[in-house]
N, C-alpha and C positions, 0 to 999 in steps of 0.2 A: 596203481589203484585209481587214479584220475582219468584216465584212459577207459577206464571198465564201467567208471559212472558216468561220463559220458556216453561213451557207446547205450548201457542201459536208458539216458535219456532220451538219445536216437530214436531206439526201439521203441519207448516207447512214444514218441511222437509227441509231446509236451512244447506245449507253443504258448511263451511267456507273454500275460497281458497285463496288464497294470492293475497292481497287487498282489504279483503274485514273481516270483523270482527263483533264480535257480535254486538254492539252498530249501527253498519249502519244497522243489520237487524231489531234491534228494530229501529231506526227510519224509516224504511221504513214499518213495522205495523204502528205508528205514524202517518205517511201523509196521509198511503191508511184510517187509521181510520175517521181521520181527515178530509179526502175529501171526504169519502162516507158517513160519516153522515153529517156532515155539511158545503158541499162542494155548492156555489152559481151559478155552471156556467150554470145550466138545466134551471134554474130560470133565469139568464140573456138572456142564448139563446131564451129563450119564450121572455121577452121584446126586445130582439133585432128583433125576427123575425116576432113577431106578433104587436107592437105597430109603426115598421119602415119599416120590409119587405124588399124585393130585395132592394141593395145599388147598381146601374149602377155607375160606376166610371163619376164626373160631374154632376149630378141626386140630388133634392135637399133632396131625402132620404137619399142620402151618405154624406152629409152635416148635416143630420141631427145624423145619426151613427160616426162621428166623435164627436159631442159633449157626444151623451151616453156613446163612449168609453173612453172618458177623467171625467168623471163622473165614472166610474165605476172601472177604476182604481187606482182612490182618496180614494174611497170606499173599496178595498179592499188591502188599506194601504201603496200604494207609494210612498216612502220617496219624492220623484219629481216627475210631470206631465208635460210633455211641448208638441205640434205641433211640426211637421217636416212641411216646405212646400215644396211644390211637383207640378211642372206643368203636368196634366193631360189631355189625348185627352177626345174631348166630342163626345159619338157616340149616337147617337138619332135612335130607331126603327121607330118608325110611324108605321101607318096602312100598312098591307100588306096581301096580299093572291097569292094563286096560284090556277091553275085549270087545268084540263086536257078536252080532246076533244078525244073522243073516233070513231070509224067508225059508228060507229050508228047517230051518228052530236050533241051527248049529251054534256053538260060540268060536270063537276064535282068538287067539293072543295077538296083540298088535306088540310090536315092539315100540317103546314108548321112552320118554322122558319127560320128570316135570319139568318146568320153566323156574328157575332161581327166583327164591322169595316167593313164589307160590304158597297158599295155603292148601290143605291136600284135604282128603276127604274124614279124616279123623277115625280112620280103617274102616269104615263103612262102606259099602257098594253103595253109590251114586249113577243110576241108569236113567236112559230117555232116548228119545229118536234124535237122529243124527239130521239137522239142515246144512246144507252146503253153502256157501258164498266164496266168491272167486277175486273182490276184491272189497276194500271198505268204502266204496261209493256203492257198493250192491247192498249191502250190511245196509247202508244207512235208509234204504230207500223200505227193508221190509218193516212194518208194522211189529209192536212189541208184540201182540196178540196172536205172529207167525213165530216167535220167539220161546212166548212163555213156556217155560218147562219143560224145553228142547236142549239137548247139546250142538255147538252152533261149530261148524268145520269152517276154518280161514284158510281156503287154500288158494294160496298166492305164489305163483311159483318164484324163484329166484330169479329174474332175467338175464338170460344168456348171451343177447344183444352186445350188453357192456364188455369193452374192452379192460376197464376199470374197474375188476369188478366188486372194490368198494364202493360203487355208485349203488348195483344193483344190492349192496350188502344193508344200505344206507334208507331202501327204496322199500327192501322188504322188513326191516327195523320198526316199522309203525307195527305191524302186525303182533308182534314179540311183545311189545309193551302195552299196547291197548287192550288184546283180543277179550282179557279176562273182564274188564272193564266194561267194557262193550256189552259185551255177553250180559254179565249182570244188570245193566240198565235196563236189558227191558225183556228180563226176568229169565232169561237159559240159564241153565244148571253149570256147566262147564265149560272148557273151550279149549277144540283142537287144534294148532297150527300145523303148517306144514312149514318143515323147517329150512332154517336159515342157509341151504345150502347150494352150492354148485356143481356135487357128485350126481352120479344117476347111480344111487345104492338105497339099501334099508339102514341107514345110518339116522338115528334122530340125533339132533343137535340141541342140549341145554342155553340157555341165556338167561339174562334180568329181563324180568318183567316189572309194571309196577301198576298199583294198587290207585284209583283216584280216592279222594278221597270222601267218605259220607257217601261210599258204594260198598255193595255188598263183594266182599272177598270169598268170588269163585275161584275153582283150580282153575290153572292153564297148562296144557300137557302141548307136548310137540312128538310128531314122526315124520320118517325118513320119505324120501321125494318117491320111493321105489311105490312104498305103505299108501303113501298118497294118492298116487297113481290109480293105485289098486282097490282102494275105498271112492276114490270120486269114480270110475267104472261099475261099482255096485250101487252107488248111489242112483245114479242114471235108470237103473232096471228095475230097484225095488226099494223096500220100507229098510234102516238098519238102526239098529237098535245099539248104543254104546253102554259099558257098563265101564266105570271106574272104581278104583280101589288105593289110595294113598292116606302117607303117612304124614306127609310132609307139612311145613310150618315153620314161620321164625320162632325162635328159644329165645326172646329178649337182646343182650348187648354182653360184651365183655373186652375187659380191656386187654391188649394186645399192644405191637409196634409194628410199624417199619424197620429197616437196617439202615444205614448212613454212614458212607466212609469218606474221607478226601484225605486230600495232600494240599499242603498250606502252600498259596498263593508267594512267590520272593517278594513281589512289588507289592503286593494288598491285598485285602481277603474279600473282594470280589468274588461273587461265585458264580462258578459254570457249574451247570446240574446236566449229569445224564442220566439216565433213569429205566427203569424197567415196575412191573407189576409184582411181587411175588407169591401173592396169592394164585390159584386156577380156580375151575370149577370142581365136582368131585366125580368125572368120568375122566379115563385119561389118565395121562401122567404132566398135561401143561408145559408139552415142550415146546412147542412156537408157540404158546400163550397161555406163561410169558416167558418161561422159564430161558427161551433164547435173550430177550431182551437183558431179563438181568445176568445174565452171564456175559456176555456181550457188554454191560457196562459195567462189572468187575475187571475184564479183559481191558477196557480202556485205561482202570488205572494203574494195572499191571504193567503196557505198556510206555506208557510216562516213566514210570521208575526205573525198568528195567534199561530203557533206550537213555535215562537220566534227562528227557526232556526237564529245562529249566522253567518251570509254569509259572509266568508272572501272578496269575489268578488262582483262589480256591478252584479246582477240579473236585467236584463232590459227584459220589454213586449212592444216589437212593434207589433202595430196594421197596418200594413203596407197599403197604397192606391194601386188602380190601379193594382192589380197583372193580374185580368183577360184579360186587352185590353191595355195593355204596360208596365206591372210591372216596372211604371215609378219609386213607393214607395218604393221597393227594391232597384232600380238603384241611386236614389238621397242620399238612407240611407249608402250604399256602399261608395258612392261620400263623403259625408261627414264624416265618420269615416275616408276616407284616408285622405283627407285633414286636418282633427284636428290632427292626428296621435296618433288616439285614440287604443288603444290593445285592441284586441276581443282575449278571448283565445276560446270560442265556441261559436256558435248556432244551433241551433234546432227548426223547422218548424213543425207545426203540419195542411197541408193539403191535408189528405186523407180521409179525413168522420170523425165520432165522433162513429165510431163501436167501438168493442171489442181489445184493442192497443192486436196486436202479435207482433211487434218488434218493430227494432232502424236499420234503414238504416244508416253507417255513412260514408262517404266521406272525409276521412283522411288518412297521412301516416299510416303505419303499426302497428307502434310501438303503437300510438294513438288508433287506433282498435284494436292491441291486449290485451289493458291494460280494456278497455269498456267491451270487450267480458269477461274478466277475473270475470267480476260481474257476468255473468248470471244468477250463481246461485241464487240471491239476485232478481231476478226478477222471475224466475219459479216460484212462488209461484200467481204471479201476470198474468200468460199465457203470460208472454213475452220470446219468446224463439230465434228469428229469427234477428240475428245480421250479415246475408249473406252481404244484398244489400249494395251498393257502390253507391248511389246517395241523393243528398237533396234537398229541394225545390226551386223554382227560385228563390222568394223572398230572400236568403241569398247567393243565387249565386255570386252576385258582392263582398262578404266578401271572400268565399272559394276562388275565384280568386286572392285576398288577401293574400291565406297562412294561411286563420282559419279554422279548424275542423270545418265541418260542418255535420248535419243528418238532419233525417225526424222523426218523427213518423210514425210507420206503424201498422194500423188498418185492422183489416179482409178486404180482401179486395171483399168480393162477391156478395155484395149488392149496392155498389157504384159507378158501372157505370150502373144500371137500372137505379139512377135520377139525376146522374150529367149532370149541366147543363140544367136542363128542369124545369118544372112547378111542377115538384113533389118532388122538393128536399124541403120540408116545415118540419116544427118544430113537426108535430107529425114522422115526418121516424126519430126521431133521440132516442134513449133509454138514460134511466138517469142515470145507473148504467155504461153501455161502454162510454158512455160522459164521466162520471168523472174518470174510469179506466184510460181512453186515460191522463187524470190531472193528476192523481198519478202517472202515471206511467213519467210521463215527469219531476214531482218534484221532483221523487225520484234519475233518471236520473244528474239534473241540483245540486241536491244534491250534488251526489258523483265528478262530475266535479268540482264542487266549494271549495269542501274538498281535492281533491288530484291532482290539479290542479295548 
């Protein structure tokens, strides 16, 4: 048997640097074996996304994904399982459409979606002429008087430049939260974006928007890059007229949770946090966002028990609420670690899809990130190479504000903004083998923190 893990450490080419030792490369053969043969979270994420579907934070789908995630964390052996509660806003879709009116006296259906937390039109048809702008330095520069009681089109496209292309995600992000804002300031009816995406399809893509405040709450709708296209083309030749029709609106607040399970720490109840969202939006079925994330850190502490790793440290899986329309479940789990004055020494978020993991973004002092990057080697073997990025997910943002280390997981990033957010992020765009990579590689991760920590 010594012979076989050797040879395996051959193959895989593992060149030990300081911190890092033969015994953590065999147990990181160990986990990836362990998770890729009988690893559960491919087989969760199909019941989470196919027996429950889109979780809308408030939604009695998300009510009903709070109890399978407290079920499935029992199941895969949490010394504890308890609810977090969490006040939540309620945003309800309803029926909505858009349409356009062309010189010819035609109408037409655009395929549409509103923007999360929007206010909708109160089933009323809301029409006017359609102005175009290409960016918000153009915006700023028209006159309210070119505005007034126009529908105002943000068409920005995604930039395809980026290699990164949560740069270009990041870049077009302004648009999604401002536009409606904008719009109202200096008096448009509505506001259309062109969405957050990097397919060339008629796909619109939902997101948070938000509201400023002691501004008039117009809707903000989005469509597909194809729809785009094809309306800045008409715009170009003649007059176009938009008509709206939505339902949509916040319903107030209610109280809700997060999930939370661990396994008690031998030496001290230190905690390491991994994390996922388990809220979605309500297109979809929310499988790379987030549904990968939180199966993926179920999976981690399935793996610990199973392999009997001995964790000096609390290993705790928040299944966190709310991240998409108020990451209220982030903000309340923040809240309460400071007020118990409980020690986080890490966490680590995993929502960027359920592809192929290439890094670990970590968002910590130096010394923190230089001692993580000092494994690398211990992860090449695993295509994890990419220890640059300096940022981590919202959901553990109220912790890093804190003064805990914090990261991300970081999954190929090139396939992930064609369905985030839209009707096509379902349970078959996710693979079984990069789902569980994205697991191993976060357990072998949460490992070495737990051991030298």
């Amino acid at each position: 048997m010594k012979k076989i893990v050797n040879l395996s450490l051959i193959t895989l080419g593992v060149t030990f640097l300081s911190g890092q030792t033969k015994e953590d490369s065999i147990q990181f053969n160990k986990i990836s074996t362990e998770t890729l043969n009988n690893g559960k979270g491919y087989n969760d994420l199909r019941e989470l996304t196919k027996n429950i579907g889109h979780r809308l934070s408030g939604s009695e789908a998300y009510e009903k994904s709070v109890k399978w995630a407290e079920l499935k964390l029992r199941e895969a052996g949490a010394d504890k399982v308890w609810l977090q509660e969490v006040m939540i806003p309620v945003w309800v879709r309803g029926k909505e459409s858009l349409h356009i009116k062309t010189s010819n006296g035609s109408w037409k259906n655009l395929k549409m979606l509103s923007l999360g937390n929007s206010e909708g039109t109160d089933g009323k048809d809301v029409s006017g002429e359609i102005i175009m702008v290409k960016s918000l330095e153009e915006y700023d520069l028209l006159p309210a008087e070119k505005v007034k009681g126009k529908i105002v089109f943000f068409n920005y496209p995604f930039n395809q430049g980026h290699v990164q292309t949560f740069i270009a995600y990041r870049e077009a992000g302004a648009y999604r939260r401002t536009a409606a804002s904008l719009t109202a300031k200096k008096g448009g009816k509505f506001a259309i974006i062109r969405s957050l995406s990097s397919a060339f399809d008629d796909v619109p893509h939902t997101g948070n928007m938000k509201y400023e405040d002691n501004i008039a709450k117009v809707p903000a709708v989005t469509i597909g890059n194809t729809t785009a296209d094809e309306l800045e083309a008409l715009l170009r030749s003649q007059k176009i007229t938009a008509k709206l029709n939505s339902n949509c609106g916040m319903k107030g607040e209610k109280l809700s949770h997060s999930v939370i399970g661990e396994i008690t720490g031998k030496k001290d109840q230190s905690v390491i946090v991994v994390g996922g969202h388990l809220d979605s939006w309500d297109v979809g079925e929310g499988a790379h966002d987030d549904g990968a994330g939180i199966v993926q850190s179920i999976e981690v502490i399935r793996t610990f028990k199973k392999l009997g790793i001995q964790n000096n440290h609390s290993i705790r899986a928040v299944c966190f609420a709310n991240e998409e329309n108020g990451t209220k479940g982030g903000k309340q789990y923040g809240k309460t670690a400071k007020e118990s004055n409980e020690k986080h020494l890490f966490a680590i978020e995993s929502d960027a899809g359920g592809f192929s993991p290439r890094g670990i973004s970590l968002e910590m002092d130096d010394a923190k990130r230089n001692q993580i990057k000092s494994w690398v080697n211990l992860f090449l073997p695993y295509g994890v190479y990419n220890f640059e990025g300096k940022y981590s997910g919202s959901d553990i943002a109220p912790l890093h504000e804190m003064g805990v280390p914090t990261a991300e997981l970081v999954p190929d990033p090139q396939r992930y903004f064609d369905i985030h957010h839209t009707a096509e992020d379902t349970f078959e765009k996710v693979n079984r083998r990069e789902l569980l990579l994205g697991a191993t590689v976060m357990t072998q991760l949460i490992y070495m923190i737990d051991k030298n920590w």
